[in-house]
N, C-alpha and C positions, 0 to 999 in steps of 0.2 A: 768317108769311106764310100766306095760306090757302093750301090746294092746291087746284087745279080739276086735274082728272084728263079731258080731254076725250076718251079714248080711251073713255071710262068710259058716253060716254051713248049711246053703237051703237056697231055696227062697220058703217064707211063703205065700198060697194061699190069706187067709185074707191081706196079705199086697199088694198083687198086686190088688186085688181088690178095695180096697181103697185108692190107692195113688192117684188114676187120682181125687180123691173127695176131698180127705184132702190137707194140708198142713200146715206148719209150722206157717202159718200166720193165723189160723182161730182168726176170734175176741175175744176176753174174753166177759164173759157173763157183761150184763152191769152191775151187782150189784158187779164185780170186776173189773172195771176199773179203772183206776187213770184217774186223770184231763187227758185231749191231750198234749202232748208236757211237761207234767210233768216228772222230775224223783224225785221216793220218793225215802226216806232214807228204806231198808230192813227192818231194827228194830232201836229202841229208842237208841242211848248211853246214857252211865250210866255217872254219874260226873267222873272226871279226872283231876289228878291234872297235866297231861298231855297234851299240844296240841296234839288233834284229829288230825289225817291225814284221806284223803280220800282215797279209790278203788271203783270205778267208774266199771258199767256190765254194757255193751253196748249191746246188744242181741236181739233177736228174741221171740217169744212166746216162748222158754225154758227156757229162763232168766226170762220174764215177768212171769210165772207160770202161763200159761193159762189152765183154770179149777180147779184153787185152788186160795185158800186166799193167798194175796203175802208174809205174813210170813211162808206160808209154801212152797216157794220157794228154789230155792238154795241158793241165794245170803242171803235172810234171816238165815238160816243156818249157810251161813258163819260168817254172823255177830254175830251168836251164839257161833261158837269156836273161833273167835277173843273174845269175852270179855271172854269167859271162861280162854283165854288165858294170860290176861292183856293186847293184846295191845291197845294202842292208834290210833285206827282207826275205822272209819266210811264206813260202806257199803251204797254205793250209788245204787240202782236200774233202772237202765234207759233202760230196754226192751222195749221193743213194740211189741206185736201180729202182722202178718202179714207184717212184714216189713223184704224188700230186703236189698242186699248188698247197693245199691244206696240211699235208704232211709235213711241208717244206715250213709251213708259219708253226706248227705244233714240234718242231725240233727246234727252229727260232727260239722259241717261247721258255719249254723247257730246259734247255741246257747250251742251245749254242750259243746263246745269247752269252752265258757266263765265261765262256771262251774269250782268249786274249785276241782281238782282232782290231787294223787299223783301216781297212779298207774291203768293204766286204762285195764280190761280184754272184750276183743271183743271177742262177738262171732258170726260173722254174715256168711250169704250165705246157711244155709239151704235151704232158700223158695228158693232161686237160683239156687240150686240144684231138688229142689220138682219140677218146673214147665221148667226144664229142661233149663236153662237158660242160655246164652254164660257164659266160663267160663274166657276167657279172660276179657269183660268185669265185672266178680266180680273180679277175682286176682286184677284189677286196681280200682276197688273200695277201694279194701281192703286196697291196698298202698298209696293210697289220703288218706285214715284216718289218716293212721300212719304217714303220710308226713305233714299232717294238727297237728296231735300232736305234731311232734317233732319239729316241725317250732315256735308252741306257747308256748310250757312246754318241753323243750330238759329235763330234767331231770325227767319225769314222764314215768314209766317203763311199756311197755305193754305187756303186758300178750295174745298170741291169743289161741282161742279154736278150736282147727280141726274139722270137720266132715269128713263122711265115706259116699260115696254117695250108692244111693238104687240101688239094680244089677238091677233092671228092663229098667234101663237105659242106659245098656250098658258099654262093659270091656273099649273101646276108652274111653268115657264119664268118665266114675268112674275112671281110672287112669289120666286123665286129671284132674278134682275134687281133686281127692284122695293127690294129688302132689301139690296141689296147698300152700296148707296149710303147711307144713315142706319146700318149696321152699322160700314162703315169708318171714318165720321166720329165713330161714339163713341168706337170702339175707339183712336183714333189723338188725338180732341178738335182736332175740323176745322172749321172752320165748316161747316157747309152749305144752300146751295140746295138745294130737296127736289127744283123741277124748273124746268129753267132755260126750259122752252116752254110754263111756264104761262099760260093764255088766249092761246096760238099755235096751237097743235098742233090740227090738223084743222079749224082755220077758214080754209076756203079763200081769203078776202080777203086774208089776214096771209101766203099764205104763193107761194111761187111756181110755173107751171103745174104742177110737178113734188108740189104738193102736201104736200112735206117740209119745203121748205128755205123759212125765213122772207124776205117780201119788205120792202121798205125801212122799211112801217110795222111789219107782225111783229119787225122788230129794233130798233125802238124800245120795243117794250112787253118783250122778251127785257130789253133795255138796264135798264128799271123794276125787272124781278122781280131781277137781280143789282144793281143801286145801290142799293136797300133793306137788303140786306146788306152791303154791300162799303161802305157811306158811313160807319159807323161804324167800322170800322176804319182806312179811311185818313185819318179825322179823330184817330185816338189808337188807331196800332196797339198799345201797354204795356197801354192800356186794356182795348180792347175787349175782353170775353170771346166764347170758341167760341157760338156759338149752338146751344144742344143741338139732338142728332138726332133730332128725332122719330121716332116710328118710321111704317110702310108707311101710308096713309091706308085706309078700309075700300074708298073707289073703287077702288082700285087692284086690289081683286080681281077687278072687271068687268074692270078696262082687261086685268088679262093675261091672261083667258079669252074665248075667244069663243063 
């Protein structure tokens, strides 16, 4: 996949302005929330004369689709070109507005784990990144999940989603960030998205007044940059191999410096 690093070609007045306000966690309005501690299913399957398998979105408000209905989410999306596709699977939804890396390993632990899932894609640490947050402590978030997976379901294939940190936080910061994501997935052999807001992030068309969170069509092109990876797998998860990590792109040293 190529990487477009959009943070990389300025830094955008309006977004320095509103990072210290925003974040990745803002709530969803209440007439879009799901139950607390719920994950729904993206969209309905259809009959099959197939056992269903699962793919389980671990995520942050990007996954949850905060400020849209969650079938116009990604993960709903996906569950669009899977049945277009024939296969036999189920998109599981389990975002959550406002939730950190550590969040993301304390619902792991407690109960999603118990959940039926065959291939599970995380996307966490934005908010970790938003409010400027150790980044040691997410990288070890992140490897408890995946430790916590592979301890209860060694055969379910995780999928992670990279982010690109915001340059206003600095080139150490952002290469520290930036690394963290293509480190874990080698060390662990994960697949990886390098960045799951490629040609999102800072085009204000794609994304909503708030300028973070992607709008109906931003999450259709989010939906692209993860089906490109995740279709070969759920076509022949035995198959597929990890997609090596690449490592940090040279953009990436713009996007974390300002």
């Amino acid at each position: 996949m190529s990487i477009v690093t959009p943070f990389a070609l300025r830094t955008r007045p309006w977004w320095a302005l509103i990072l210290p306000l925003l974040i990745f966690g803002c709530g969803r309005p209440e007439s879009n929330q799901p139950p607390a501690g719920d994950a729904t299913s993206a969209a309905a399957g259809g009959e099959s004369s197939s056992p269903r398998r699962t793919v389980m979105f671990l995520g942050t408000s990007l996954t949850d689709g905060y400020g849209l209905e969650r079938e116009d989410a990604y993960p709903a999306i996906i569950q669009q070109k899977v049945d277009s596709a024939g296969l036999p699977w189920e998109v599981v939804n389990a975002g959550l507005s406002g939730e950190k890396s550590a969040g993301a390993l304390q619902r792991m632990r407690s109960w999603l784990i118990r959940q039926p899932f065959d291939v599970l894609v995380l996307e966490t640490g934005a908010n970790d990144m938003l409010t400027g947050g150790d980044v040691d402590a997410m990288r070890a978030n992140i490897q408890a999940i995946v430790d916590t997976v592979r301890a209860a379901r060694p055969d379910a294939r995780i999928v992670l989603a990279g982010m690109i940190a915001a340059p206003n936080l600095g080139r150490r910061y952002g290469n520290r960030f930036n690394g963290a994501y293509p480190q874990l997935a080698r060390e662990n052999g994960l697949t990886l998205i390098p960045f799951l807001l490629d040609g999102v992030a800072a085009q204000p068309r794609l994304n909503l007044a708030d300028g973070i969170h992607p709008n109906e069509q931003g999450h259709q092109i989010v939906a692209a940059n993860v089906w490109k990876t995740l279709e070969p797998i759920l076509r022949d998860p035995a198959a597929a191999a990890p997609v090596p990590a690449e490592t940090v792109p040279a953009a990436a040293d713009s996007a974390a410096g300002a």
